[in-house]
N, C-alpha and C positions, 0 to 999 in steps of 0.2 A: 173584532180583532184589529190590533193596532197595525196601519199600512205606510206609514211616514214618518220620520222621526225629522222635526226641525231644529236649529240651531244659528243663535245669533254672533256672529264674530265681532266684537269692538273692542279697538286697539286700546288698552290696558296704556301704552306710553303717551297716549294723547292728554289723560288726566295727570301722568307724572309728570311730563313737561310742564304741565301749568302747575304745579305743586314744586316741583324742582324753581321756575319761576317766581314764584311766590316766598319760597323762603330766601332766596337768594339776595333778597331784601328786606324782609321779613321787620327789621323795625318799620320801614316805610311802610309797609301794605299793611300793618298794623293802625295805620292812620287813619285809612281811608271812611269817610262815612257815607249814610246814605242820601242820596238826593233826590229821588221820591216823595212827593208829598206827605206820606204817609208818615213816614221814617225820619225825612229829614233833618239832619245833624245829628243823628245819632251814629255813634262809631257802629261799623261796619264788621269788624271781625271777627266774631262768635259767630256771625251768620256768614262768609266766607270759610271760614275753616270747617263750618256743617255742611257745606255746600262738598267741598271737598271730598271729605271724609263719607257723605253719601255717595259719590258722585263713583270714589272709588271703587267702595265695598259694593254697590249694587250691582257695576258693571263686569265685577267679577260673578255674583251670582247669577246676569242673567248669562253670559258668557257659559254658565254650565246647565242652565235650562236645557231641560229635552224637551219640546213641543210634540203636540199630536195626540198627545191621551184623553183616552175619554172617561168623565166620573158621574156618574150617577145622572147620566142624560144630561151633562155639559162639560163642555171644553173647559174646567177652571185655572188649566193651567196655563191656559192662554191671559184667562183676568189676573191669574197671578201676576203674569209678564208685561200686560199694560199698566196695571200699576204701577209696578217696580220699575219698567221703562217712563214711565211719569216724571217718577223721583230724581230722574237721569236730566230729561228734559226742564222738566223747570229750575232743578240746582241750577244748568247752565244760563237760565232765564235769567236767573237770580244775577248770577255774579257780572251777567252784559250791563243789568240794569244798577248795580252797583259800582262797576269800573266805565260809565257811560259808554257803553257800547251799542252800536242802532246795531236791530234786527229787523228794519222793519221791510229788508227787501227781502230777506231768507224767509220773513214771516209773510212775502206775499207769494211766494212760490206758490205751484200746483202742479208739479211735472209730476210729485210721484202716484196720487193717488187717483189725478184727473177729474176730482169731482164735483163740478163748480156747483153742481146744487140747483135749484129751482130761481136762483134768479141770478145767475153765470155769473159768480165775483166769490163762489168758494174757493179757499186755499186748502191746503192739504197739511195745515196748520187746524183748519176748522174740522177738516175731518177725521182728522186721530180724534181730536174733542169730543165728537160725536161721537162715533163708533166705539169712544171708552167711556161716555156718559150711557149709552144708550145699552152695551153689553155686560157694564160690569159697575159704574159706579152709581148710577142712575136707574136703572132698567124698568122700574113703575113710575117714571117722574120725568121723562127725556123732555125737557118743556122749552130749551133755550137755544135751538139749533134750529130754525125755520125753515134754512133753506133743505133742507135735510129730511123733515117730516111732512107727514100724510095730513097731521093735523095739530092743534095747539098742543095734546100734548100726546104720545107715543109710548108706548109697554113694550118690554121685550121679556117673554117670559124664557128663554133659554138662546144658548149659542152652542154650538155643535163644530166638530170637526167634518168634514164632509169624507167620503168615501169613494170606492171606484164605483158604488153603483149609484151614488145621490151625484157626487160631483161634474158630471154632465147636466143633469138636470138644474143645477144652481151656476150655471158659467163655467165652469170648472177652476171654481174658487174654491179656496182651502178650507174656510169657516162661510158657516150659514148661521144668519139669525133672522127673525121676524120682528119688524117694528110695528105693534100694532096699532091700530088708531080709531079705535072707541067707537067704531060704530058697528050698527048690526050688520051680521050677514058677510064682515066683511075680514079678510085673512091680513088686511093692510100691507108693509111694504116688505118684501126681501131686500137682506142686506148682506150684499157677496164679500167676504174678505180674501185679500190676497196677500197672504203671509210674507210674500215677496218683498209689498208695497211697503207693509207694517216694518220689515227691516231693516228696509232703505230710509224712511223716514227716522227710524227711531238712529241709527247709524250717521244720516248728517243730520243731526239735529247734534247728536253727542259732538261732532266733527266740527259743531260751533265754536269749544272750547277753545280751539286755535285762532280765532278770532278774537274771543275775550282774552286771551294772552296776551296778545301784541297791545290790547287796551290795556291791562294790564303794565305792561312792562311803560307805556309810554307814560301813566299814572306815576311810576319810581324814578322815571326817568327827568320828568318834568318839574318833580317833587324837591330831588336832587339836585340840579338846576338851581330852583328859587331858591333853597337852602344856602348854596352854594355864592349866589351874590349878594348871601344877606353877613354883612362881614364881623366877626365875634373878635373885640381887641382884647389884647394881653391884659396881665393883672395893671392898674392903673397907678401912677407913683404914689396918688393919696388913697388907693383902695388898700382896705386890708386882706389879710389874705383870706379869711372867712368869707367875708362878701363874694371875693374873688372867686372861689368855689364855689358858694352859691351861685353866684353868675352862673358858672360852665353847667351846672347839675342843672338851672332851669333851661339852657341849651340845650341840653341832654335831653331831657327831659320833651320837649317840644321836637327834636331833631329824632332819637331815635327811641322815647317813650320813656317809662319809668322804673324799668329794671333794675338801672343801677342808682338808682336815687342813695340808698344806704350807705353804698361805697363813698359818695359825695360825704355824706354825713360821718362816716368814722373817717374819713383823710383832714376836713376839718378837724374832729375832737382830735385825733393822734400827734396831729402836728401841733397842734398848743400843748401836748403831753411833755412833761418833764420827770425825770425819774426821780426818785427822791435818794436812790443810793448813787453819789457821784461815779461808783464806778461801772455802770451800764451808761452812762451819757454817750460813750463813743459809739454802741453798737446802735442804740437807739436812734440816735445822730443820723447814722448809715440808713436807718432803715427809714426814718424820715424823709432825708434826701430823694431815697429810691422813689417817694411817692414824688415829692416834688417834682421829679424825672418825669413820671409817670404822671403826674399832671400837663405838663410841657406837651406828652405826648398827644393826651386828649383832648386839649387844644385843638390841635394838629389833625385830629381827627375829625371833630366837628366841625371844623372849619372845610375839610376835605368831602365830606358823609361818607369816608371810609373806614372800615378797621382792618387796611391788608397793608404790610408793609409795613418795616420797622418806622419812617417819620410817623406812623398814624397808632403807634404802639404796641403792632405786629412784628411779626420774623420776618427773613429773609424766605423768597420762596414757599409760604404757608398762607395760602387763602383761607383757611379754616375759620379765622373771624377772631383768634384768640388775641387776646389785648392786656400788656401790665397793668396797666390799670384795675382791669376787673379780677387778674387775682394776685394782688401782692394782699388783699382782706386777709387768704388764706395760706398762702405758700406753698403749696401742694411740691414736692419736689423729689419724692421718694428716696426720699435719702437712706440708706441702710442704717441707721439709727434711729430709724423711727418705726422700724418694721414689727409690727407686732401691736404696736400703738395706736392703732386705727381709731377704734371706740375713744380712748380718750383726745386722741386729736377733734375726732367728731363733737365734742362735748366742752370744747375750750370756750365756744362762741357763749357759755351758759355765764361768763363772767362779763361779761359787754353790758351790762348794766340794762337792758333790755329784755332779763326774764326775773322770775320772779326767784323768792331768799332760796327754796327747798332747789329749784336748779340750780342756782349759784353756787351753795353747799355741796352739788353733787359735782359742778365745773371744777371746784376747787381743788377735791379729791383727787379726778381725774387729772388734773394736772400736776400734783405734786406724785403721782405714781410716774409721772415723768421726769422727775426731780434729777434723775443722773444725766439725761440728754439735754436737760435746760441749762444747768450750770455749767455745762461747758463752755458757755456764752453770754448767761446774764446771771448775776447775783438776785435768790429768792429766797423770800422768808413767810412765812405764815402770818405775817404783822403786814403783809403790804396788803393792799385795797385790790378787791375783785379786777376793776377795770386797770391799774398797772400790772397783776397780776397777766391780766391779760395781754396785754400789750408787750411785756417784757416776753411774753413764750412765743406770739409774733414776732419780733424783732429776733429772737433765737432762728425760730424756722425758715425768717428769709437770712439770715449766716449760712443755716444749713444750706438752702437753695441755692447760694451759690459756692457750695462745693462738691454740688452734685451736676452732675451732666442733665440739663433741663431747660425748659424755655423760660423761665424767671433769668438763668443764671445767661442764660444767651442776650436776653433783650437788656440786659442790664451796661450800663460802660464799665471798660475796666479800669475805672478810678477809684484811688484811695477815698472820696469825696462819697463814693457807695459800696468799697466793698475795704473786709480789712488789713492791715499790712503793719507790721512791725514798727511802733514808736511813731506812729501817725497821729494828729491828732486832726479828730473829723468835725467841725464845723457845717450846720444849715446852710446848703447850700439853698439860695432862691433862683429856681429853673424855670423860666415863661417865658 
């Protein structure tokens, strides 16, 4: 009959903080690699973001562990629990030794478990090792714990809950197991657990994570910095403007990763675009400009490693991260003329000269069933070329955007040079 039910409490916001941390710079911490012999320059963040993502989901699970049951003449829900508290423990291993963080004073501790072992220099590091080599991962093989065994090598052949009539006899610890040690005649060693012990340990050990943050954050912060006095100059008098964009995209690129490498690449091709029907130049013109704005801006940005604030190609008051630059591609702007048009909005990208004829075919479609919303602002025929085709329902969607109440039409100036107005005529502007 079951006589105690245990449970582990770990704060749930100790891993969100380091994960609210972590994205909060998230091109940066995307950088980082390992320095580890092992690992050595190899990028770090698949195994960060696993770390994480373990780090959360287990600590919810064990958070709803009920301890104390007994199966089939053993505690397994106890070996469940070191396990799984393992997974917790070395994730935050992981990310000290990947954001340089020493543990090596927390890993000389011995307050919780007190058990310095046969030649008094155990930590209480070494003895969760044991006690979950010896109960649950190891139990015919405990061979690597010395200070700890009876003999070179030690069996356990079960671990128990203990009860009100055994647990006086075993200390009046919570779990019993037996290490045994290979010889005859003999019962070898009791091993008293105190579930106490077990969740104070496993509790500051997760509690680490607050330390690997502040490493953490000084890695983004230090990052930022270097970045920051390495100086990016304007487009150059004899540079062209292709190079010039290639420039800022391998900035980019080294500064905050490779996400937007493409956008680099269609703001070059768009801005050599010229329309072949003289009468889209002016809108085209506009929509051209806005990149060149919008290049100006990411300058500004990489120069800063911000993207908050209109200089850096943000809004007023929006930390969100959102930047013209990354969507004047697509103009998202919800305009009430476009309501219904979703699927073919989504399928415009099939004429960018980057998929193959049968997509192209089906972008085409999908764009001329938008033929009434496009010609309100650019002249289109069935004889123009996929990629103007393209470009011309672009340059429509950013008109549209700014006649809609939206963050294209806010981060934009209100000048004739980007937006339209009666017998104007719009000229390239060069913004840097």
């Amino acid at each position: 009959m079951q006589e105690r039910v245990f449970k582990i409490s770990l704060d749930p916001g100790i891993v969100d903080s380091f994960d609210e941390a972590l994205d909060e710079q998230e091109h940066i911490s995307a950088q980082q690699v390992f320095s580890e012999k092992r690992y050595r320059g190899l990028n770090a963040w698949d195994c960060i973001c696993s770390c994480v993502h373990r780090i959360r989901d287990t600590v919810g699970y064990l958070n709803d562990m009920e301890l104390g049951h007994m199966a089939h003449g053993n505690a397994f829900d106890f070996m469940e629990f070191m396990n799984n508290a393992a997974v917790v423990i070395d994730s935050v291993n992981m990310l000290a030794s990947i954001f340089a963080v020493s543990l090596d004073e927390e890993n000389a501790r011995s307050e919780v478990f007190e058990e310095p072992g046969s030649d008094g220099k155990g930590t209480d590091k070494d003895y969760f090792e044991f006690i979950r080599s010896l109960c649950v991962v190891h139990p015919t093989d405990t061979s690597r714990h010395p200070r700890y065994q009876g003999s070179k090598l030690v069996t356990c052949p079960y671990i128990t809950w203990t009860d009100s009539l055994t647990r006086p006899a075993f200390g009046n610890c919570d779990l019993h197991a037996n290490a045994f040690v290979n010889e005859a005649s003999s019962w070898g060693d009791s091993v008293n657990i105190h579930i106490d012990q077990v969740f104070n340990y496993v509790e500051y050990r997760y509690g680490l994570l607050e330390k690997v943050k502040d490493g953490l954050v000084r890695f983004q912060d230090d990052t930022i910095a270097r970045f920051r006095e390495r100086p990016i100059e304007a487009q150059g008098a004899e540079e062209s403007l292709s190079d010039y964009i290639d420039r800022l995209k391998q900035e980019e690129i080294e500064r905050f990763g490779n996400a937007n490498d493409y956008i680099f690449d269609m703001a070059d091709d768009l801005l050599s675009f010229e329309p072949t029907d003289e009468k889209n130049k002016a809108a085209v013109d506009r929509y051209k400009n806005a990149w060149l704005f919008a290049l100006g801006l990411e300058l500004n940005s990489l120069r800063n490693m911000s993207r908050v604030g209109p200089e850096n190609g943000g809004l007023e008051d929006d930390a969100s991260g959102w930047t013209l630059f990354e969507n004047l591609w697509h103009c998202h702007s919800g305009h009430p003329d476009l309501r219904g048009y979703g699927y073919q909005l989504e399928k415009l990208h099939y004429l960018d000269g980057a998929h193959g004829p049968s997509d192209a075919r089906w972008g085409r479609r999908k764009l001329f069933e938008m033929e009434d919303v496009l010609t309100e602002h650019v002249r289109i025929n069935p004889e123009l070329s996929d990629k103007e085709l393209y470009y011309l329902a672009l340059t429509c969607l950013y008109e549209l955007a700014l006649e809609t109440p939206c963050r294209i039409n806010e981060a934009v100036p209100n000048d004739p040079s980007y937006r339209r107005t009666a017998n104007t005529s719009t000229e390239v502007v060069q913004d840097g």
